[in-house]
Residue frames relative to the residue before (quaternion, step in Angstrom):
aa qw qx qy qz dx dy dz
X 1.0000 0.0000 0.0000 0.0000 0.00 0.00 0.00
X 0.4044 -0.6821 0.4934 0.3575 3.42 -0.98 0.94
X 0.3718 -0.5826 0.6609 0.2925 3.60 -1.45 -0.11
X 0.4137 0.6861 -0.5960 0.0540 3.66 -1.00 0.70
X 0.5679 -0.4564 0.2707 0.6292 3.91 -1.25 0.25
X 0.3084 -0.5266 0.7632 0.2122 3.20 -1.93 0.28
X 0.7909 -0.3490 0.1229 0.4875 3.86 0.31 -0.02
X 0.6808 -0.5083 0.5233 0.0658 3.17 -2.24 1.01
X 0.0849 0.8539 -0.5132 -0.0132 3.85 -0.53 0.82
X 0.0476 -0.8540 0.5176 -0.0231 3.51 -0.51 0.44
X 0.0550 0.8098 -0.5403 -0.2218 4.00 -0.68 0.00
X 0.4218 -0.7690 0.3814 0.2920 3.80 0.47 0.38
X 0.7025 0.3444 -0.1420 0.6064 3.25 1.60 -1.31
X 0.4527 -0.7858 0.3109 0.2844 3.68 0.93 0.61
X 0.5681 0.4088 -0.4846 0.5247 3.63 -1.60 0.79
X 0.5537 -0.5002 0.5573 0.3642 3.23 -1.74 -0.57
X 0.5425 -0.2025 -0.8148 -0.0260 1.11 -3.13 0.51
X 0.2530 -0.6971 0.5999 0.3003 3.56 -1.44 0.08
X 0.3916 -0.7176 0.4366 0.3755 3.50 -0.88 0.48
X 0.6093 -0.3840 0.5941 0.3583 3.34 -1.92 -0.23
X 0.1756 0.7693 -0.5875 0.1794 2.73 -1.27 1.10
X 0.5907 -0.7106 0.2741 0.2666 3.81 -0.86 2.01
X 0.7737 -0.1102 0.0870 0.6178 3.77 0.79 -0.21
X 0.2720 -0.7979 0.5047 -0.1859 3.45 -1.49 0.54
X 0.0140 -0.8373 0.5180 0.1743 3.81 0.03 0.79
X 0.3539 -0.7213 0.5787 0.1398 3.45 -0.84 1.11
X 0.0407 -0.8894 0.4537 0.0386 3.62 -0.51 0.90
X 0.6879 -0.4397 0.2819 0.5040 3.68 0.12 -0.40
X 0.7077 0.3254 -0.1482 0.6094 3.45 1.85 -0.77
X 0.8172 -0.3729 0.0851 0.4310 3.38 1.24 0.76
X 0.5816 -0.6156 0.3411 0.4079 3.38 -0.76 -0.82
X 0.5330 -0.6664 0.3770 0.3601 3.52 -0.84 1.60
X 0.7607 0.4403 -0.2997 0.3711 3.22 -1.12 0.99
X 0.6730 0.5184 -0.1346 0.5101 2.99 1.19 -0.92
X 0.0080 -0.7339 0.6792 0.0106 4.33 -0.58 0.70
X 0.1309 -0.7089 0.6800 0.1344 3.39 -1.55 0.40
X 0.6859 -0.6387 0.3297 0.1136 3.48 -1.25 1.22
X 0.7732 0.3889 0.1379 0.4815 2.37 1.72 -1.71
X 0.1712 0.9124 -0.3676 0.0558 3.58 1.46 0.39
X 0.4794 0.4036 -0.4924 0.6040 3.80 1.16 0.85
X 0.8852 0.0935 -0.2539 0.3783 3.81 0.23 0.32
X 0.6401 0.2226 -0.2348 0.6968 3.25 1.73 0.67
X 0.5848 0.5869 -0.4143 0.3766 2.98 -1.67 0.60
X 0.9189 0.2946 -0.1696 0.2001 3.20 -1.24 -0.79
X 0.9094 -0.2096 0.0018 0.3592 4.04 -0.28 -0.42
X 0.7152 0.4103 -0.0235 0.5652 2.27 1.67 -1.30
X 0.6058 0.3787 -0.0961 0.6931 3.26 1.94 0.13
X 0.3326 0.7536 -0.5206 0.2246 3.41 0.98 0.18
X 0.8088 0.1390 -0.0352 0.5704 4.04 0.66 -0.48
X 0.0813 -0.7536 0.6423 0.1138 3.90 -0.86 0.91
X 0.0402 -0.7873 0.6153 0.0028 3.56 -0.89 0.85
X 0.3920 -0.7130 0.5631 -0.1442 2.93 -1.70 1.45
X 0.2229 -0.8822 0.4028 0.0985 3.58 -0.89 0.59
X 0.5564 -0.6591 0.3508 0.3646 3.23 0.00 1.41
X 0.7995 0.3640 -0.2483 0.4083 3.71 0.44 -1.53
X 0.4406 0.5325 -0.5440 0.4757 3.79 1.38 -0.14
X 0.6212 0.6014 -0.3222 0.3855 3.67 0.32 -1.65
X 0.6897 0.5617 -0.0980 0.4465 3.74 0.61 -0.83
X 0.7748 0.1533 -0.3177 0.5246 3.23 0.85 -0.93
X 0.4132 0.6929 -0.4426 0.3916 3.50 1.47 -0.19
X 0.6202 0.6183 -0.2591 0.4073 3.49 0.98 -1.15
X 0.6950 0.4399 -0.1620 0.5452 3.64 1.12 -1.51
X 0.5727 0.4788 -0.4113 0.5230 3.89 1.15 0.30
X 0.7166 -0.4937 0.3589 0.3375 3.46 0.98 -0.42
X 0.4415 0.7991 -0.3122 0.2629 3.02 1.46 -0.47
X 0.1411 -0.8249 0.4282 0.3411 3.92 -0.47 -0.13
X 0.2752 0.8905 -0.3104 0.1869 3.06 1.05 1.00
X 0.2007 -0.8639 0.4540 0.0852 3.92 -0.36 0.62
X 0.3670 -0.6518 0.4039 0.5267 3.76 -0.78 -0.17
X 0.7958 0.3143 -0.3544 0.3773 3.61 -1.26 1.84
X 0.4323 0.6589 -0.4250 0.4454 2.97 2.00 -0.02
X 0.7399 0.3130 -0.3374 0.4906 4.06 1.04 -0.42
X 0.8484 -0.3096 0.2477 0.3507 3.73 0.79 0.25
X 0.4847 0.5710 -0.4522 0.4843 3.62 1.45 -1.16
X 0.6416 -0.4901 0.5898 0.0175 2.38 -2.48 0.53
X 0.7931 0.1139 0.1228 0.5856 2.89 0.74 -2.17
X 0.2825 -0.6261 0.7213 0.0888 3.79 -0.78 0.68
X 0.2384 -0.7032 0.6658 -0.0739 3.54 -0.83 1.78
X 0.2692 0.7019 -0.6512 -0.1040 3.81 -1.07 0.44
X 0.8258 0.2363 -0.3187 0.4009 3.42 -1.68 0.83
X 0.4444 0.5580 -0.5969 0.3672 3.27 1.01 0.97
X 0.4450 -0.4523 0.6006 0.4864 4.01 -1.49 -0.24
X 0.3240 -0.5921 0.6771 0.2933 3.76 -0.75 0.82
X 0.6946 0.4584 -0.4868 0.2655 3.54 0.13 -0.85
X 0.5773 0.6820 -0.2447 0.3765 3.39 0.70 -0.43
X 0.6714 0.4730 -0.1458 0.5515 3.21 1.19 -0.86
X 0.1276 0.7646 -0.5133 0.3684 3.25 0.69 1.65
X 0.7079 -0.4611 0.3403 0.4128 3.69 -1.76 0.58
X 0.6850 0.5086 -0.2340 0.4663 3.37 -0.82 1.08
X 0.8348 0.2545 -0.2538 0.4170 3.27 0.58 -0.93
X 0.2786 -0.7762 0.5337 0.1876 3.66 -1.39 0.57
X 0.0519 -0.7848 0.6072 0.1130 2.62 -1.58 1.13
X 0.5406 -0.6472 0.5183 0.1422 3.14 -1.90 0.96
X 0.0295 0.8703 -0.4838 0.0871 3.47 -0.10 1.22
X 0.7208 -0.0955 0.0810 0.6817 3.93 0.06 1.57
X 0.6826 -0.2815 0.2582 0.6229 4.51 -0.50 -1.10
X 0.7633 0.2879 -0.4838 0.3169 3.61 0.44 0.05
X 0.3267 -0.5796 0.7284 0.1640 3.27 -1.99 0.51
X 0.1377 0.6460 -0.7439 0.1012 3.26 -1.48 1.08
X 0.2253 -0.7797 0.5773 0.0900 2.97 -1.68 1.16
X 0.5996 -0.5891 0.3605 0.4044 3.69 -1.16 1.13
X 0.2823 -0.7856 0.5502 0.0222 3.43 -0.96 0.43
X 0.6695 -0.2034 0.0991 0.7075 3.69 1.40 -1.13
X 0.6046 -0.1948 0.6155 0.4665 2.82 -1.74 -1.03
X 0.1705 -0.6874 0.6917 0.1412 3.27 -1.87 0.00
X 0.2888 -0.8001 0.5078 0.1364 3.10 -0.23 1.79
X 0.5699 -0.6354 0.4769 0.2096 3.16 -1.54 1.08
X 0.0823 -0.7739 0.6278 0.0117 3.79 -0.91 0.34
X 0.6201 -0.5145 0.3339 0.4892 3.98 -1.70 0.52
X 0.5350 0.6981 -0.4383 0.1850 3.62 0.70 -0.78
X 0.7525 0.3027 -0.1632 0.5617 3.50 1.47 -0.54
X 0.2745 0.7479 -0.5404 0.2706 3.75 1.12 0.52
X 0.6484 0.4400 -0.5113 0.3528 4.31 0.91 -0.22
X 0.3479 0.6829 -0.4611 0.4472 3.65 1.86 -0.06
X 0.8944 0.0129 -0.1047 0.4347 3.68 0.02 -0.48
X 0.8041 -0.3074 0.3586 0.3609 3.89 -1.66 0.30
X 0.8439 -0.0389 0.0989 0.5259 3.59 -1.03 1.36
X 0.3582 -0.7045 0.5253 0.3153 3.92 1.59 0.74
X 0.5286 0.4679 -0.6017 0.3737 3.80 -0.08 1.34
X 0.0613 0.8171 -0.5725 0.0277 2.57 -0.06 1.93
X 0.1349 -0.7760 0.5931 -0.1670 3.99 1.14 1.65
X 0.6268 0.6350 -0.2538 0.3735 3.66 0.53 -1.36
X 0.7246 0.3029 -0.1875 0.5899 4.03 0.46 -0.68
X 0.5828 0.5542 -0.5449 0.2372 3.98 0.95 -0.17
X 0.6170 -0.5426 0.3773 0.4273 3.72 -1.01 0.67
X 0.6774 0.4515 -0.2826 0.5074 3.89 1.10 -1.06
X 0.4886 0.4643 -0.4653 0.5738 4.03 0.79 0.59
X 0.8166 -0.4214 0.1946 0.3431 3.22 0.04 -1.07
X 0.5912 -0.7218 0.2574 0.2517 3.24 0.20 1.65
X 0.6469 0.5710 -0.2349 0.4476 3.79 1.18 -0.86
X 0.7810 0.3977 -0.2242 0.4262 3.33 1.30 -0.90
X 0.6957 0.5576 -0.3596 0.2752 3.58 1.28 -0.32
X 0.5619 -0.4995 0.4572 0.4751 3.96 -1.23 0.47
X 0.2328 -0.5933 0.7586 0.1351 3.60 -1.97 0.25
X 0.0415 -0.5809 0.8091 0.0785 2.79 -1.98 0.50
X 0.3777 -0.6667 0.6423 -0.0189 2.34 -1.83 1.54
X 0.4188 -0.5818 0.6204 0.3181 3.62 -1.65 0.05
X 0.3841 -0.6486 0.5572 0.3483 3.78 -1.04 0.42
X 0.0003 -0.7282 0.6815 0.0733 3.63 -0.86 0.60
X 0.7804 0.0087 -0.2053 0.5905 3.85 1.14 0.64
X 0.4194 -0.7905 0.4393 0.0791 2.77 -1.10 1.20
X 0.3925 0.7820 -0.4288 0.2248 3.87 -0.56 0.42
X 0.7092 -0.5247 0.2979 0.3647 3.37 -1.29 0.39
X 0.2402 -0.7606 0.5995 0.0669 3.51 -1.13 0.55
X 0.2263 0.7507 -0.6114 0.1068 3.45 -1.07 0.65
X 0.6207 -0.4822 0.3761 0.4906 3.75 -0.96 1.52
X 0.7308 0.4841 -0.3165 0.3625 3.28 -1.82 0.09
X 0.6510 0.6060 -0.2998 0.3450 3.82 0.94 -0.57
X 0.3540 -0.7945 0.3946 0.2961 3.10 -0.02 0.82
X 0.4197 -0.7379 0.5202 0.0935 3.69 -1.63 0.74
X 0.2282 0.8019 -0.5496 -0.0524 3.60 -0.80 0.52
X 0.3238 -0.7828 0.4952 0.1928 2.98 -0.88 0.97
X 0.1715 -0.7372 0.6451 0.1046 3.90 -1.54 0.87
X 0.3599 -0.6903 0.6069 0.1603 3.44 -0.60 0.94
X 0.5000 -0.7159 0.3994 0.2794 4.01 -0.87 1.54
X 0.5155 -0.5828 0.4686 0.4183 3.48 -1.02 0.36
């Protein structure tokens, strides 16, 4: 299966849900369109983009969850990658841009209507490493649009 975005979020008026959205320039300070509330624990270089996996989103979905893609904050919606894989360090090449993971993205209440009885404990990297979003730093800049294909490089 190929790996490519499945889709583009953004909230203009910052926080969550973010919306869909048809294409996107990804800059070093994030993605146009897109503002965070919170710019001491989001945001900035090292936080400049939060990605998300379609097939997490999905199985979260088949537990019961009422979650969507942008309802926890991500940017980018990944499908057919190994989430596990996508780990601090590695870079990925999305369409012309290249960003590399940086952390985990720690969960918070702001996204608690994303999941059952708002425990959203389930997506925290210290539960289980497979289920939680990353942010990445931009190390190329360029437009995005769903459909682009993903590849993932694993850091030296």
């Amino acid at each position: 299966m190929r790996a490519v975005l499945h889709s583009i979020q953004v909230n203009p008026e910052g926080g969550v849900p973010k919306y869909g959205v048809d294409s996107a320039f990804i800059s070093s300070l994030g993605v146009e369109g897109d503002k965070q509330n919170n710019v001491k624990n989001h945001g900035g270089i090292l936080k400049a983009v939060c990605l998300y996996s379609l097939e997490v989103i999905t199985s979260l979905q088949e537990q019961g969850h009422p979650i969507e893609c942008g309802t926890t904050g991500e940017n980018l919606t990944v499908s057919g990658l190994d989430w596990s894989e996508v780990q601090t360090g590695a870079i990925l090449n999305i369409g012309d841009v290249q960003l590399e993971i940086t952390m985990p993205a720690s969960p918070c209440y702001k996204i608690a209507e994303s999941f059952l009885e708002g425990d959203f404990s389930c997506i925290s990297h210290d539960v289980d490493r497979q289920m939680s979003r990353m942010y990445a730093k931009v190390i190329k800049e360029g437009t995005l649009k769903p459909g682009d294909v993903v590849t993932l490089q694993h850091s030296a």
